[in-house]
C-alpha positions as CSV (number, residue, x, y, z in Angstrom):
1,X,-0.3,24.9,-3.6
2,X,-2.3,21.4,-3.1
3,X,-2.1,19.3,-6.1
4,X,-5.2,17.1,-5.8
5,X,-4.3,13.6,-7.5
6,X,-7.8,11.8,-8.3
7,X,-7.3,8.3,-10.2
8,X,-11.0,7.1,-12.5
9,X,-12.1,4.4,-13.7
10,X,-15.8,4.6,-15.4
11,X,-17.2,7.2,-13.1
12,X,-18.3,10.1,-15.5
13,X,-21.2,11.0,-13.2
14,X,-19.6,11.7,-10.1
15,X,-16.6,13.5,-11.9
16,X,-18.7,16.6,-12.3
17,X,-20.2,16.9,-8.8
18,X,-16.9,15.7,-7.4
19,X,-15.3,18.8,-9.5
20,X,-17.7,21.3,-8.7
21,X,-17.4,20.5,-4.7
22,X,-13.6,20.7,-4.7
23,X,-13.8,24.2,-6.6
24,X,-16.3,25.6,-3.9
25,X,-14.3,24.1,-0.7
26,X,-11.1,25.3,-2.0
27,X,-12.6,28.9,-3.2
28,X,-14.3,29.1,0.1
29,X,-10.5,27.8,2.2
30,X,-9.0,30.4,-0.4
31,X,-6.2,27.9,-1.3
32,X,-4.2,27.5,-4.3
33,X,-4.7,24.3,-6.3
34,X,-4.3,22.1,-9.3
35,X,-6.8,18.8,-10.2
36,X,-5.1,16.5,-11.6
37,X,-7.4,13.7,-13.4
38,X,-5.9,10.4,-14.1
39,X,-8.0,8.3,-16.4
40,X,-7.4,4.5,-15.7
41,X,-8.8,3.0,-18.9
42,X,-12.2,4.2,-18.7
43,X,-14.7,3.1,-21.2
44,X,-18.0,5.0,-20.4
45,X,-17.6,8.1,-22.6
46,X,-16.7,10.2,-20.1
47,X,-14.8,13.1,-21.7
48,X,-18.5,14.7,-23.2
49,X,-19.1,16.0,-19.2
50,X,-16.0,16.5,-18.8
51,X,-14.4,18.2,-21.6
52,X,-16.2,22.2,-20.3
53,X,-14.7,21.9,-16.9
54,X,-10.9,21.5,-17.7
55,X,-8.9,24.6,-17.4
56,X,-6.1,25.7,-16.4
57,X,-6.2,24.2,-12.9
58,X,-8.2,21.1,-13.4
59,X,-5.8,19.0,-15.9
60,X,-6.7,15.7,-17.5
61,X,-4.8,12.8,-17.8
62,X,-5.1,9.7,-20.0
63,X,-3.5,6.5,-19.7
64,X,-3.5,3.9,-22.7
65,X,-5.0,1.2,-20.7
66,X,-6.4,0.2,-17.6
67,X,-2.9,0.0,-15.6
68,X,-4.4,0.2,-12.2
69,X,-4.8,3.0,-9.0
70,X,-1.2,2.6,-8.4
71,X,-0.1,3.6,-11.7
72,X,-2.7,6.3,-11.9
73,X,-1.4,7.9,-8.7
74,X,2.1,7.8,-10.5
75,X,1.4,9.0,-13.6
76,X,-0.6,12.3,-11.5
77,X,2.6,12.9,-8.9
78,X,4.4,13.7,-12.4
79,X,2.1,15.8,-13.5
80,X,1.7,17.9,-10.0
81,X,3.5,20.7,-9.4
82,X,1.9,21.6,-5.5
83,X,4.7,21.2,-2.1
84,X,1.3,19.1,-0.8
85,X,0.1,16.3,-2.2
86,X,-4.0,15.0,-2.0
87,X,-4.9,11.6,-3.0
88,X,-8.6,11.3,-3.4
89,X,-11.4,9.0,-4.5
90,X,-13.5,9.8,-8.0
91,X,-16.5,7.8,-6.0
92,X,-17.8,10.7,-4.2
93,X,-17.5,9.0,-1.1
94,X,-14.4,11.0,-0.1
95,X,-15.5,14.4,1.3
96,X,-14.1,17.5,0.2
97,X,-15.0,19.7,3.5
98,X,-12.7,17.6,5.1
99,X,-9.7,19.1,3.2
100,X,-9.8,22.0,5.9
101,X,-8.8,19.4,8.6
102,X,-5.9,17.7,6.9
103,X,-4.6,21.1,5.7
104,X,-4.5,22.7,9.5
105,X,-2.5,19.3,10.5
106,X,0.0,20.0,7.8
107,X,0.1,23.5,8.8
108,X,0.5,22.4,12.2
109,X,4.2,20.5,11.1
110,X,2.8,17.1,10.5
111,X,4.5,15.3,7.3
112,X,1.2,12.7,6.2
113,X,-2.3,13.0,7.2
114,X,-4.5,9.8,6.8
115,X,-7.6,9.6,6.6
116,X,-9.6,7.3,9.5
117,X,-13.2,6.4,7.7
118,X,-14.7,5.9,11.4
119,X,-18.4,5.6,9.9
120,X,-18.0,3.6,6.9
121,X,-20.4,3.6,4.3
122,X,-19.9,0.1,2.6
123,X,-20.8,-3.7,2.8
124,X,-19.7,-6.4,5.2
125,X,-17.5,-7.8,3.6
126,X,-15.1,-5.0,3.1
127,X,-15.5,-3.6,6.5
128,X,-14.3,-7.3,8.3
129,X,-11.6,-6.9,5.6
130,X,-10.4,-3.5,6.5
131,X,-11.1,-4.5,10.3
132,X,-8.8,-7.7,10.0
133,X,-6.7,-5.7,7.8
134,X,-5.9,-3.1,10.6
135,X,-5.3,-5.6,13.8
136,X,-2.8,-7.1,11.6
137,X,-1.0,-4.2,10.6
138,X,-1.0,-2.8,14.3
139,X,0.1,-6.3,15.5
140,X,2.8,-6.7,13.3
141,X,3.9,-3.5,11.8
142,X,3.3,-1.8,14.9
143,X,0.7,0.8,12.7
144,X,-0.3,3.8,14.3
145,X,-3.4,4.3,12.0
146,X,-6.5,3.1,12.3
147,X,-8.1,3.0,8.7
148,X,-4.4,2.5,6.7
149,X,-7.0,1.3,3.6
150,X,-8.5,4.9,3.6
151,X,-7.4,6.5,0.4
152,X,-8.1,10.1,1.4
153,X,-4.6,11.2,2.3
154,X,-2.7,14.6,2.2
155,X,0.9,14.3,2.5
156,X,4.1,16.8,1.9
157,X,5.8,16.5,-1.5
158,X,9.7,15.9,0.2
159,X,8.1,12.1,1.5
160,X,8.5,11.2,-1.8
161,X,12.3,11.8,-1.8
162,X,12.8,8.7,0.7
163,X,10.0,6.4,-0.7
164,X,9.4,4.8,-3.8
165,X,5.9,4.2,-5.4
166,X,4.9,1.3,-7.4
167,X,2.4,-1.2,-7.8
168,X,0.2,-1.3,-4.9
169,X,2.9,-0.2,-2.3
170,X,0.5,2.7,-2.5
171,X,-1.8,1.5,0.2
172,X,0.9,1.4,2.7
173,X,2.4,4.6,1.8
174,X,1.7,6.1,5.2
175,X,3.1,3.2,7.2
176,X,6.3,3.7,4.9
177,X,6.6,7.5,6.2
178,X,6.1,6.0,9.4
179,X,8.7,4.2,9.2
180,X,11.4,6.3,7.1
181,X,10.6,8.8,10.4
182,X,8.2,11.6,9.2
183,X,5.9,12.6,11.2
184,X,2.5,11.4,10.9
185,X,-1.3,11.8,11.7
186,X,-5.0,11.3,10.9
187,X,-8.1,12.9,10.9
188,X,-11.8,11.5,10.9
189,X,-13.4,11.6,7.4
190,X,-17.1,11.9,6.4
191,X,-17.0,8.8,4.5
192,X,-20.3,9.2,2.1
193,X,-22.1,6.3,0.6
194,X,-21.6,5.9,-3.1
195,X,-24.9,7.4,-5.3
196,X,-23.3,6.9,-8.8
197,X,-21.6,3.3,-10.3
198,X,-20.7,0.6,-8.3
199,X,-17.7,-0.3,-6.3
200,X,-14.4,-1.3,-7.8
201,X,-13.7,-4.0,-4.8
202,X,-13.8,-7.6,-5.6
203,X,-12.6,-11.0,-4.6
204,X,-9.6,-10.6,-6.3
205,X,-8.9,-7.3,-4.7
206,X,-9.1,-9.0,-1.4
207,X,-6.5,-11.7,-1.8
208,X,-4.0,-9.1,-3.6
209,X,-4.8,-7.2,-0.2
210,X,-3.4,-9.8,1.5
211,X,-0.5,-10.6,-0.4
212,X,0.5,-6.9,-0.4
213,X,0.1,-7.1,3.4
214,X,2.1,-9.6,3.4
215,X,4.9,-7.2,1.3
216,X,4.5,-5.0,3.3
217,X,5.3,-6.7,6.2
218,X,8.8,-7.7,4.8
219,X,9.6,-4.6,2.8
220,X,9.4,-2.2,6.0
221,X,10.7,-4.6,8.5
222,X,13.5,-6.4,6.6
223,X,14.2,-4.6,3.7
224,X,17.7,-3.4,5.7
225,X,18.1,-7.1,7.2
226,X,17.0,-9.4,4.6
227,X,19.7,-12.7,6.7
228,X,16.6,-11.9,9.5
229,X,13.7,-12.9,7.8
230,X,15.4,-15.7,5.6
231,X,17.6,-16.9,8.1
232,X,14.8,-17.5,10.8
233,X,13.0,-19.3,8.1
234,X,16.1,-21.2,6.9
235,X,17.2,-22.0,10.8
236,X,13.7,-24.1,11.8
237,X,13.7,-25.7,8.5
238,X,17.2,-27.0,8.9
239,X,16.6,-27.3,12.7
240,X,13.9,-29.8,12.1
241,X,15.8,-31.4,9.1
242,X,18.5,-31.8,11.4
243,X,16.9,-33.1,14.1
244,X,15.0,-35.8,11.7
245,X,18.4,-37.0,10.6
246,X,19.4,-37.5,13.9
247,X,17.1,-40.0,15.1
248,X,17.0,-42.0,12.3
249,X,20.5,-42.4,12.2
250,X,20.4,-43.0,16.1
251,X,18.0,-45.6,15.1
252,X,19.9,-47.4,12.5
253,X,22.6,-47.8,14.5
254,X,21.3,-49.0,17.7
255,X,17.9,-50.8,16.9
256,X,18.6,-51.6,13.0
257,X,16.2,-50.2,11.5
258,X,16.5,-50.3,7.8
259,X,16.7,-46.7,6.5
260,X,15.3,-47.5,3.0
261,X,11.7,-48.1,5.2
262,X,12.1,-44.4,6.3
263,X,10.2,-42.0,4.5
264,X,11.5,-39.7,7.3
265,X,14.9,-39.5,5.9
266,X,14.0,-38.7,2.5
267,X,11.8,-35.2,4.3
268,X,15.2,-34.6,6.7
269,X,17.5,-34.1,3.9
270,X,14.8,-32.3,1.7
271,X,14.3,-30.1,4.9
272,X,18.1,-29.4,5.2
273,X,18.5,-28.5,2.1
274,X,15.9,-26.0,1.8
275,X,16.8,-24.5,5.4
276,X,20.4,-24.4,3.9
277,X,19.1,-22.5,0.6
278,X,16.7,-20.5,2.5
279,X,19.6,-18.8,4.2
280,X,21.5,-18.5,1.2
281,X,18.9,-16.4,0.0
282,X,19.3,-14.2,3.2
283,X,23.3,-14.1,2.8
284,X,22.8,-13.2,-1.0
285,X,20.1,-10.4,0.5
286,X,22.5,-8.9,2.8
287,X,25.2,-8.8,0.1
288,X,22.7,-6.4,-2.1
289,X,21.9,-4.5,0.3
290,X,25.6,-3.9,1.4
291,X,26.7,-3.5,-1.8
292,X,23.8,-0.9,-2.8
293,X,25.0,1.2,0.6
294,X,28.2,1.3,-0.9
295,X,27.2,2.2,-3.9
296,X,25.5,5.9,-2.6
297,X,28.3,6.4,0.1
């Protein structure tokens, strides 16, 4: 059974068009489903269209507040009861014809199929985002998707027994079944252009896209070997420090030059110390990680 997960926020006229369009795709793939409706704080009266199309199948759920997509995709996974999970859009934008093409990867043995929006329908600014977004997730998390950002996914329920989700650790869900060793895929979406409301991206969205890149980029690469990250940091810091103190001490002693006249000594022991508690923090790290190992053996 497909458990389709689709987080709202103020989007009461699409929810009805987007409802009646997954009921005729999957009637017409004669799958088994559930829709499971997450309500993120919405405050546009919503539940009057809504109320004659829940049933059985097509559940509602309402959180207090507005707690975010990540949340809202949490709070749906415990509601689902499907082996294969769908994560879809409320925007219409997300097509549901393409459901057919993820479910024949799945039943071809792969784990997580993303979605690769290859004719985007939105502004400038969001594509150079998504563009810049990519290279630097190929480049340095060695990514093999091509539109990671796309939140039309279809993934098998047992993923979720070797990665945790929280915050917006969402978005890189694929790259972190990439890495944990599933196998992975995508498939070219229909990406549609948005008819109802208006778009949910903003600047702030941008910069907490790039801090969670940033995350990212430590969680799945160092998560195991924190003393890598921290101690390559910590080593140029007190490198430099180190180096600092060196010549001013080499020139205090042989061309007698005062040290109090030095700001450069004041940086080289502020530098060493920070190298020193920079790779503390990577020993502590490795200690946590250690112990938690030991912990589950």
């Amino acid at each position: 059974m497909l458990s389709i997960i689709i987080p709202f926020h103020n989007e009461k006229d699409n929810l009805p068009e987007l409802i009646t369009e997954l009921e005729s795709q999957l009637h017409h793939m004669e799958q088994a489903y559930e829709l499971i409706l997450v309500d993120d704080g919405s405050t546009d009266a919503y539940i009057t269209l809504l109320s004659s199309y829940l049933t059985d199948t097509i559940k509602l759920h309402v959180l207090n507040r507005q707690m975010g997509k990540g949340k809202a995709l949490v709070e749906g996974l415990k509601k689902s009861h499907g082996e294969i999970i769908v994560f879809m859009d409320a925007d219409l934008q997300d097509d549901p014809a393409d459901l057919a093409h993820f479910l024949s990867q799945i039943n071809q043995g792969t784990d997580l199929v993303n979605g690769w929006r290859h004719n985007r329908k939105d502004n400038v600014v969001i594509k150079i985002y998504s563009s810049l977004a990519g290279w630097v997730l190929r480049s340095y998390l060695k990514s093999p998707f091509t539109d990671i950002n796309c939140g039309f996914k279809m993934f098998k329920r047992e993923i979720l027994d070797d990665i945790v989700l929280y915050g917006n650790n969402f978005r890189f869900l694929p790259l972190a079944a990439f890495y944990a060793g599933y196998r992975v895929g995508e498939v070219k979406v229909n990406n549609r252009s948005r008819v109802h409301g208006s778009s949910k991206f903003g600047i702030s969205k941008l910069f907490i896209g790039i801090i969670d890149m940033f995350s990212a980029y430590f969680l799945y690469r160092f998560a195991e070997r924190p003393l890598h990250f921290f101690g390559s940091i910590g080593t140029i810091s007190l490198a430099i420090g180190g180096l600092a103190l060196a010549w001013v001490t080499y020139e205090r002693l042989f061309f007698g030059v005062l040290l109090y006249r030095r700001p450069a000594l004041q940086y080289a022991i502020f530098l060493v110390i920070l190298g020193i508690q920079i790779i503390m923090t990577g020993v502590i790290g490795e200690l946590i990680v250690y112990l938690h190992h030991k912990k589950k053996a």
